[in-house]
C-alpha angles and dihedrals in degrees: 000000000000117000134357111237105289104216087062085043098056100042076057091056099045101052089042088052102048099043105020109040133260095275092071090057083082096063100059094032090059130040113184119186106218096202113082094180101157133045135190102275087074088060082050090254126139105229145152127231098225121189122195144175133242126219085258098055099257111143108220136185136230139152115240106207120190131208121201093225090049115161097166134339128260111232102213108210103188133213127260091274137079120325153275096292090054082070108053098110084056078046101057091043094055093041088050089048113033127057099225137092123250146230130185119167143167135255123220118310101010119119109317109354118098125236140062116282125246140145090253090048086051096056097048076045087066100043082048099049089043083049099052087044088046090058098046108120087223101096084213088061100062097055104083138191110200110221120182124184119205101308092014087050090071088042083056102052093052078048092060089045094059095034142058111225150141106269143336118224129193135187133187091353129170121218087234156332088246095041084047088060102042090054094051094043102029091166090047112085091201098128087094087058101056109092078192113092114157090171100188091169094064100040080053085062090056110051123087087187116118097271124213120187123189121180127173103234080225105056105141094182107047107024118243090237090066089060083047092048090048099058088041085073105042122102121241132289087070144128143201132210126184114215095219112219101003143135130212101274109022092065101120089054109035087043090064124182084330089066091043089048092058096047096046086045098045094053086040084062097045083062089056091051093043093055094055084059102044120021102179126119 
């Protein structure tokens, strides 16, 4: 459960903008599901619940599940909708497929983190999350691939700008909240009026970071084009991998072993960067 359907969520926005203030735009942009009533050792996976604290003072939430051929951790950024329990089933199969640890988290106001969620609030969600990696005692755990998902792609991305890691990957992302708007109501002129940017397509300019963008050719809900503009932009090293047949929520099971393969192949090939720059053992 990633997004709701964005042209209902946008009408939304629109009539909630123009007659009932800004400050509404967030509570249709982000829909946080408060009860967090499954973890990962129902689904037969080791993990931690881990809590942690943002520079602001919100406690947040997250799973910290470890894998025995660990090279790095993958850093789960979600999308706009539910939590981190509502993932466990995308969980198990990475954890099944990819050798790394992982750790999902939510952002404020999501299950069971505190706080009221914004795009500001993401984004001190992330440094918070990187913080709390980067002072693990597990060497593997503080070598982290960044991997957003729609909304959590874009927190991603201002993640990339601020740290130095592996990889970024990014899956089903939008260019951006305003771009979004401007495709679903072409003859209305509303992107002025949303305070929400979330402009993936200007944090990827930025980063220098080896770059992976998966989008499903079916996607109803954010268009195909935005995953292939996104990539346009990106600086090399990068790498693009088209979901065949799915949709925007269904990409970890219509992609198959093809979908595990890229992304295998593409952390596999972060290590090998990583050790030109850095040769020690």
């Amino acid at each position: 459960m990633s997004s709701l359907p964005l042209n209902l969520l946008f009408l939304t926005v629109l009539s909630t903008t123009l007659f009932g203030g800004c400050r509404i735009e967030d509570r249709f942009i982000f829909h946080p599901d408060h009860v967090t009533n499954r973890d990962p050792s129902q689904i037969g996976l080791t993990f931690e619940n881990v809590f942690f604290t943002t520079q602001d003072g919100i406690r947040l939430h997250g799973w910290f599940i470890p894998h025995q051929d660990a090279r790095a951790t993958l850093v789960w950024f979600h999308g706009n909708a539910g939590n981190i329990s509502n993932r466990l089933l995308n969980i198990k199969l990475l954890h099944d497929r990819i050798n790394t640890h992982i750790f999902i988290f939510d952002y404020r106001g999501y299950g069971r983190s505190e706080g009221t969620v914004s795009e500001k609030g993401t984004y001190l969600d992330g440094e918070a999350a990187i913080a709390y990696l980067l002072g693990r005692d597990d060497a593997a755990a503080r070598k982290l691939i960044l991997f957003g998902r729609s909304l959590g792609a874009a927190v991603a991305a201002e993640m990339a700008t601020r740290f130095t890691t592996l990889g970024l990957i990014l899956e089903s992302p939008f260019v951006s909240i305003r771009e979004m708007a401007r495709e679903i109501f072409p003859s209305l002129p509303i992107g002025w009026l949303l305070r929400t940017r979330y402009d993936t397509l200007e944090k990827v300019r930025l980063i220098k970071t080896p770059i992976l963008v998966l989008h499903g050719d079916r996607d109803a809900t954010v268009p195909f084009a935005h995953g292939k503009r996104v990539f346009e932009v990106a600086s090399q090293p990068k790498r693009f991998h088209r979901i065949v047949g799915a949709s925007h929520n269904d990409t970890f099971v219509v992609g198959g072993e093809k979908y595990y393969e890229a992304l295998q192949e593409f952390i596999e090939s972060t290590f090998a960067a990583n050790e030109k720059i850095d040769p020690s053992p």
